[in-house]
DOMAR-379702 format. One record per residue (C-alpha): y, x, z. Coordinates in steps of 0.25 Angstrom, whole numbers, padded with zeros to 4 digits, m for minus. Layout:
BEGIN
   north    east      up
       Y       X       Z
...
END
This chain:
BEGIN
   north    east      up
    0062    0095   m0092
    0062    0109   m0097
    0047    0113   m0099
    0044    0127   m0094
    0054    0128   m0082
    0048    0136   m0072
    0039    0131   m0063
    0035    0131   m0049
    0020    0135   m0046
    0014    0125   m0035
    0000    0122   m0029
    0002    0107   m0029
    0011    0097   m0034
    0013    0083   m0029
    0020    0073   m0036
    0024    0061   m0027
    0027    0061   m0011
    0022    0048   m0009
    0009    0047    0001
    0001    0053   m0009
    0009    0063   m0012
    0016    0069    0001
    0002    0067    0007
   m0005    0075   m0004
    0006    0086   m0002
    0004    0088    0015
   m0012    0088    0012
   m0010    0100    0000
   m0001    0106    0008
   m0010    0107    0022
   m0020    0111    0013
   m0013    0124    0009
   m0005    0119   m0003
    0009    0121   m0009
    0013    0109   m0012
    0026    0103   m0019
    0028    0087   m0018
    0036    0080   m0027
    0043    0068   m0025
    0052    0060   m0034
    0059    0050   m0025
    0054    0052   m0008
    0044    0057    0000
    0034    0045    0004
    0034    0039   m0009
    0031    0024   m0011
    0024    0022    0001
    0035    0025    0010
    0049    0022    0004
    0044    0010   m0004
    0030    0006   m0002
    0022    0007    0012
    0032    0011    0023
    0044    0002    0018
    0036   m0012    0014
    0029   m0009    0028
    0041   m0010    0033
    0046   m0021    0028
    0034   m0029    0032
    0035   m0023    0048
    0050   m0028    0048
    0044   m0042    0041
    0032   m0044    0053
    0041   m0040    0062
    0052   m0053    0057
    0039   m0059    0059
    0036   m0058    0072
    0051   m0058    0079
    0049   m0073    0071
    0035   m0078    0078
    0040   m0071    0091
    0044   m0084    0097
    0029   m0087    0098
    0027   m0076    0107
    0039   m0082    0115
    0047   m0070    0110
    0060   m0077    0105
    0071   m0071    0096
    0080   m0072    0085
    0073   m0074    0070
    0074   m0060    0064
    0085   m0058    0054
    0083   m0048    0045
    0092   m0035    0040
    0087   m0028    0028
    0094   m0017    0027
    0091   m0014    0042
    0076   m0017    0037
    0079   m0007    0027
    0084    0004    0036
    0074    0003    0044
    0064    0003    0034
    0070    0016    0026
    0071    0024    0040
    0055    0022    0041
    0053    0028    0027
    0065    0038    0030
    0056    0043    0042
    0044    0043    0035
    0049    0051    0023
    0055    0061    0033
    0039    0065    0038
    0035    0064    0025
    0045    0073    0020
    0043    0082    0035
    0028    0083    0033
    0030    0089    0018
    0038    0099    0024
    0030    0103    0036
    0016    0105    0024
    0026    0115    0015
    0027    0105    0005
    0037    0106   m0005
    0044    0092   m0010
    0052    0090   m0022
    0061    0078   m0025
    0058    0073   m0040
    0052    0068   m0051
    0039    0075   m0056
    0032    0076   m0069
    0020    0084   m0076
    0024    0095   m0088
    0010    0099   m0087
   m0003    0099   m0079
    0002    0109   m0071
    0017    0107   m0071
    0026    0096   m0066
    0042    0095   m0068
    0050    0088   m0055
    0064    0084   m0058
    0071    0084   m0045
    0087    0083   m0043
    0087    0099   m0046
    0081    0100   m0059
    0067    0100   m0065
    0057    0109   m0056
    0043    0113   m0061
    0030    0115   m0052
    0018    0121   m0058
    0007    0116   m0050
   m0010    0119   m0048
   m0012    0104   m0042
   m0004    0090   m0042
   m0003    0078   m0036
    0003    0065   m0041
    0006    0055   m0031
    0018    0046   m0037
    0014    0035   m0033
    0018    0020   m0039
    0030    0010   m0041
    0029   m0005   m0042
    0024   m0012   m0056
    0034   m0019   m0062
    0033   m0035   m0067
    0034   m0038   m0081
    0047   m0046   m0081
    0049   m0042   m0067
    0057   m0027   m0067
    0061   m0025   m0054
    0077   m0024   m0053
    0074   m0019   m0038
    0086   m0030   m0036
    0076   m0044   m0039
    0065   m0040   m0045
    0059   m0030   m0035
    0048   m0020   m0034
    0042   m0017   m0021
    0052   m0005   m0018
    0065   m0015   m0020
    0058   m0024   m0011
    0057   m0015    0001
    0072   m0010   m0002
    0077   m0025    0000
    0091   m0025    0008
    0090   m0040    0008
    0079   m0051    0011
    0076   m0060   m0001
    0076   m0074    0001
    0067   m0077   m0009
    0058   m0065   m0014
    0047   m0068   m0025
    0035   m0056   m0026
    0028   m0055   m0036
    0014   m0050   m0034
    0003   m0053   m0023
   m0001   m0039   m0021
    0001   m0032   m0008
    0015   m0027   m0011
    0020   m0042   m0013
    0011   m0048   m0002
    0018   m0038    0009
    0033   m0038    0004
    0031   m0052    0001
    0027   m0055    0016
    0038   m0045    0021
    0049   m0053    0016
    0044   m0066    0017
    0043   m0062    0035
    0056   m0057    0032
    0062   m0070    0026
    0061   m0071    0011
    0054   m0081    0003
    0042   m0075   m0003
    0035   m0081   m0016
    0023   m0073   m0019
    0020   m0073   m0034
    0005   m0067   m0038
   m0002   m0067   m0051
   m0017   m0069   m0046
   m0025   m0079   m0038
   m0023   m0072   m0025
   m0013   m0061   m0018
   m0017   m0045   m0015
   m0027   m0045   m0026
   m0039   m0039   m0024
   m0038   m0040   m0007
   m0050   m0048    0001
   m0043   m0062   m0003
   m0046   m0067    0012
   m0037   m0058    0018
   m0026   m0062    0005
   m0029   m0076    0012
   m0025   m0071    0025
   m0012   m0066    0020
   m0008   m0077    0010
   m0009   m0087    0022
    0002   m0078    0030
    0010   m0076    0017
    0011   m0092    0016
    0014   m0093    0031
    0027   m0083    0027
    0032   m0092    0018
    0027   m0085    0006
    0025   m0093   m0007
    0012   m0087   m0015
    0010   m0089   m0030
   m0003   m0084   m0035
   m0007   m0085   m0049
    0008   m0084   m0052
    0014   m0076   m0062
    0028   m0071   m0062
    0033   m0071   m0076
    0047   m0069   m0077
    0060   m0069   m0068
    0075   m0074   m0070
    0087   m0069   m0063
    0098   m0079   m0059
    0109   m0080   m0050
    0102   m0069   m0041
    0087   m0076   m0040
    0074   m0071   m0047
    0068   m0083   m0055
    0051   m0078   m0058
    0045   m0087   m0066
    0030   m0089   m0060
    0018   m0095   m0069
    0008   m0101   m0061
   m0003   m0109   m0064
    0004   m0109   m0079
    0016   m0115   m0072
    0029   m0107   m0073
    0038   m0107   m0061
    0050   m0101   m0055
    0052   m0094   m0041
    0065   m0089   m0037
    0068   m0079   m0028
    0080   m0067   m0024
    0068   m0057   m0026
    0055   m0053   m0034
    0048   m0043   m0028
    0037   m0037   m0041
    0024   m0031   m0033
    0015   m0031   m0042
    0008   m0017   m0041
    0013   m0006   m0042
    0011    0006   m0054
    0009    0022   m0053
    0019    0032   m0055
    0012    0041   m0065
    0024    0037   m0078
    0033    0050   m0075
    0024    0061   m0073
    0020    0065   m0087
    0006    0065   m0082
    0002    0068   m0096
    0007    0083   m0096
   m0003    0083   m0084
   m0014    0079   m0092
   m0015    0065   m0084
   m0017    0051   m0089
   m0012    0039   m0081
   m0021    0026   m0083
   m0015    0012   m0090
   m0009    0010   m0075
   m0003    0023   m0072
   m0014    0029   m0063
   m0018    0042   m0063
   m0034    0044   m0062
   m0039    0052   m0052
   m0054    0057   m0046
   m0055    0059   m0032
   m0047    0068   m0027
   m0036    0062   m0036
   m0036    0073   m0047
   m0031    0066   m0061
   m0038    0071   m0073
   m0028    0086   m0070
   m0037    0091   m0059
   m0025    0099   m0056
   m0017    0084   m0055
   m0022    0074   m0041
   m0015    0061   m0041
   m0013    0050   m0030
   m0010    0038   m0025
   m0004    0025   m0032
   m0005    0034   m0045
   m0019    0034   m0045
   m0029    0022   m0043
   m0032    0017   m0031
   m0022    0007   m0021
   m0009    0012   m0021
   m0009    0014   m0006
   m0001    0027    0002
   m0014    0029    0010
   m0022    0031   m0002
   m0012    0040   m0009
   m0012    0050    0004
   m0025    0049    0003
   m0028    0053   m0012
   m0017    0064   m0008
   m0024    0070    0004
   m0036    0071   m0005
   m0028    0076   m0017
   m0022    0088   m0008
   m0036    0091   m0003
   m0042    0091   m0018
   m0031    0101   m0024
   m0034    0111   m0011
   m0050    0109   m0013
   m0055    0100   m0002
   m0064    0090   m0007
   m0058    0077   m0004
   m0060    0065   m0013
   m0055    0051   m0012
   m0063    0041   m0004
   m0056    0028   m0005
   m0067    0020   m0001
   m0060    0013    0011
   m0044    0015    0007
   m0037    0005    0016
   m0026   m0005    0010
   m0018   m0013    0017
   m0009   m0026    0013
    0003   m0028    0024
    0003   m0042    0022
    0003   m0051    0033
   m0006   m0051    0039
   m0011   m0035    0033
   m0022   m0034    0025
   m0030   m0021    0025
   m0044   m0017    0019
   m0053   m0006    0020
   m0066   m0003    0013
   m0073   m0013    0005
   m0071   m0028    0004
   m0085   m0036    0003
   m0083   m0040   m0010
   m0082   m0024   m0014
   m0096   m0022   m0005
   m0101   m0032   m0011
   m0098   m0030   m0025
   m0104   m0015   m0021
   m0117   m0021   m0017
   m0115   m0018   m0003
   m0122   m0028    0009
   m0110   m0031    0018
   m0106   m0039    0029
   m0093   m0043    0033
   m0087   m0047    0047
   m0073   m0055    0048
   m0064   m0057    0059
   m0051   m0063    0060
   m0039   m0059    0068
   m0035   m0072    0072
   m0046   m0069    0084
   m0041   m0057    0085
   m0032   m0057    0100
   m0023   m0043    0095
   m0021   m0052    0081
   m0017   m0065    0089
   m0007   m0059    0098
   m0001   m0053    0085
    0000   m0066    0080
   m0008   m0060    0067
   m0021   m0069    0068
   m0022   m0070    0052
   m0032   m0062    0046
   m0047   m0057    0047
   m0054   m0044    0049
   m0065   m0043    0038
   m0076   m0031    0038
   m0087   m0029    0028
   m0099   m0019    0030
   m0111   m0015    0024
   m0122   m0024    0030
   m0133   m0015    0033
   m0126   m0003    0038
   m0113   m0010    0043
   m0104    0001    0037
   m0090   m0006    0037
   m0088   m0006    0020
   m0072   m0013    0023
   m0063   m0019    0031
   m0054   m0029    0028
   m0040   m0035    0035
   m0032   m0045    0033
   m0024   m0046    0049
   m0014   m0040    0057
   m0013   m0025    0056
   m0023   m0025    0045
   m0017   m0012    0042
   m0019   m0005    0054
   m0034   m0009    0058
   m0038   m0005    0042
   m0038    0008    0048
   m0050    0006    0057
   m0058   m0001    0045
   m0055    0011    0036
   m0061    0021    0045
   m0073    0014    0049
   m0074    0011    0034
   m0071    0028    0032
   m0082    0032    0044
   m0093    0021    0039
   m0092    0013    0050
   m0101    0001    0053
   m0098   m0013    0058
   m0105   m0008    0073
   m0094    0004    0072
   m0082   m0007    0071
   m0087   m0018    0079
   m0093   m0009    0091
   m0080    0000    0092
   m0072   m0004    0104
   m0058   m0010    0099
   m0046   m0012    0107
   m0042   m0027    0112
   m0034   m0034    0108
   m0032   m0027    0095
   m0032   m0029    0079
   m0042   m0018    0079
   m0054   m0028    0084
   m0054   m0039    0072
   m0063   m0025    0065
   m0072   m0026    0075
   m0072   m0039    0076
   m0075   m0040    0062
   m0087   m0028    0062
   m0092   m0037    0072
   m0093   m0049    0063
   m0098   m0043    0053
   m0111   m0036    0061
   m0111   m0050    0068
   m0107   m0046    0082
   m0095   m0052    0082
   m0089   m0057    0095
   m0078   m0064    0095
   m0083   m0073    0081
   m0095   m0080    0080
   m0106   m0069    0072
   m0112   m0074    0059
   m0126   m0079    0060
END
């Protein structure tokens, strides 16, 4: 680095072209701004070359080995599935492939300018990018920093990406595991752990606390332990995993539990146990910016770091590290730096667990009403009564909505069922418009469809219900 190399004078520089990031740059750039978007690896970041599209992908191929196996129930009758990586694989790439090329178009089409390498701060107006070329300098008048995250490593468990994998060696797998031992029962380990285990391997499930997705509504957790047992999948809760061998090709952990130490063996660990910010390599203290004992950068909200000339979003700062959010904070980000006066609102942020069956939340859970001092009510109904659900064959799981007992306004709602993902959207709107149970329940919805276990549920909880027997 040679201080003082001329540098090129930019309104706005974005570091990162993940879904914060290249989202944050189209919304500058329709707002007026010349932007520059720096990206170190490719376009889409995590989410779509190692995170969201692929492990989504994975798990379509895995449900649908699942259904060509039941379909002799339907009297559909064919040959057991048998299973070809690498064509998985290529399939898989050619999804992202496709979904970079837009990205990369739609840069393009709003004027803004990319360039491929590694970004770092000299000073709280100045950044250096080492590309293939040779240092380049930008001077900028606003920044973003989107760079989103990478997989937390296990003491005694470094990942070798050949048996001891990270969640990005998983999903580049060219052949299934026999016998794969994950080690973490947090939403990553719970949906590579049920995608191979429909694909074929034995699964052990090794997590540290009482129960699995800490800090998700535990009935719901039930609804998906039950399924992950009828995969074939061994769970060990209250389980540690303290060391690991290697011999003769197999992976042997050493697992306390209850005091007793045990070994489990398997081809492959997969290590999902939370992921960590990428903030190390930017010299953020050249820019005057502090990262807390995690590695986040705090933000106010409009995402300004304690530089107001500095915004930061997505995994880096605090908050889930989910794509939707990280577009989100960058929309707003873009708007802040051309003076709108937008602000976070993250009230009702959507999350969703591909398990199987899904589960998706919106909105505030009754304990969190509760603990608020809000009067609620609450209506459940299952989807084993649904008909869409039944002809799915994907009758496990409930419908649960909580509102505020005087005023109805829907404060959550809460899935654990087939396409839990998709009918969340429906929830965080009327959550977003204020709705009330009345505006859920008294909405005509289609039949027969998933749609309806929310009205059903409205209806339960405002003690109209129809097809279950109301609460006296």
């Amino acid at each position: 680095m040679v201080v003082g190399d001329i540098a090129q004078e930019v309104q706005v520089v974005i570091i990162g072209g993940g879904p914060g990031g290249y989202v944050a740059a189209i919304r500058a750039a329709q707002l007026g701004q010349e932007v520059v978007l720096i990206e170190k690896e490719e376009l889409g970041g995590t989410c779509l070359h190692v995170g969201c599209i692929p492990s989504k992908a994975l798990i379509h191929a895995a449900n649908t080995a699942t259904v060509i196996t039941k379909a002799a129930e339907l009297g559909l009758f064919t040959t057991a599935p048998e299973l070809d990586m690498p064509k998985l694989q290529a399939w898989k790439h050619s999804l992202v492939h496709q979904l970079t090329d837009g990205v990369r178009t739609l840069l393009r089409q709003h004027g803004v300018s990319v360039v491929r390498g590694a970004a770092f701060f000299m000073s709280d107006d100045r950044i250096a990018v080492e590309t293939k070329r040779g240092m380049e300098y930008y001077r900028f008048e606003q920044a973003v920093i989107a760079t989103g995250s990478r997989p937390l490593a296990l003491p005694g468990f470094p990942f070798d990406g050949e048996q001891i994998l990270s969640s990005t060696d998983a999903l580049r797998l060219t052949e299934l595991p026999k016998e794969l031992l994950v080690i973490g029962g947090g939403y990553i380990g719970l949906e590579l752990g049920t995608a191979f285990a429909k694909l074929g391997s034995r699964v052990t499930l090794v997590e540290q606390s009482a129960g699995l997705l800490p800090g998700t509504d535990p009935t719901l957790v039930e609804i998906v332990k039950k399924k992950l047992q009828s995969f074939g999948v061994t769970l060990l809760t209250e389980a540690e995993a303290r060391a690991h061998t290697i011999q003769n090709g197999r992976v042997h952990v050493t697992v306390c539990i209850g005091g007793q130490e045990q070994t489990v063996t398997a081809d492959k660990v997969l290590v999902t146990v939370g992921r960590r910010p990428n903030t190390a390599a930017l010299d953020l203290e050249r820019a005057g910016l502090t990262v807390d004992e995690k590695g986040y950068l705090p933000t106010d909200g409009q995402g300004r770091t304690a530089n107001r000339n500095i915004f930061a979003i997505g995994d880096i700062t605090h908050g889930p590290m989910l794509a939707h959010k990280a577009s989100k904070e960058g929309i707003i980000a873009a708007e802040a730096i051309a003076g709108l006066p937008s602000q976070k609102d993250m009230a009702c942020l959507p999350t969703v667990i591909f398990t199987d069956p899904e589960i998706a939340s919106a909105g505030l859970t009754e304990a969190e009403a509760l603990a608020q001092g809000l009067d609620v009510t609450s209506g459940q109904f299952p989807f084993a009564i649904n008909g869409r659900a039944l002809i799915k064959d994907a009758g496990d799981g409930v419908c649960r909505v909580i509102a505020e007992r005087e005023s109805g306004v829907v404060l959550g709602v809460h899935l654990a069922g087939p396409e839990a993902s998709t009918l969340i959207g429906e929830a965080a709107l009327a959550i977003e418009m204020g709705a009330t149970l009345e505006d859920l329940h008294l909405t005509v919805h289609p039949h027969p469809s998933l749609s309806e276990v929310l009205m059903e549920a409205a209806a339960v909880a405002d003690g109209v219900a129809i097809h279950l027997l109301n609460r006296r």
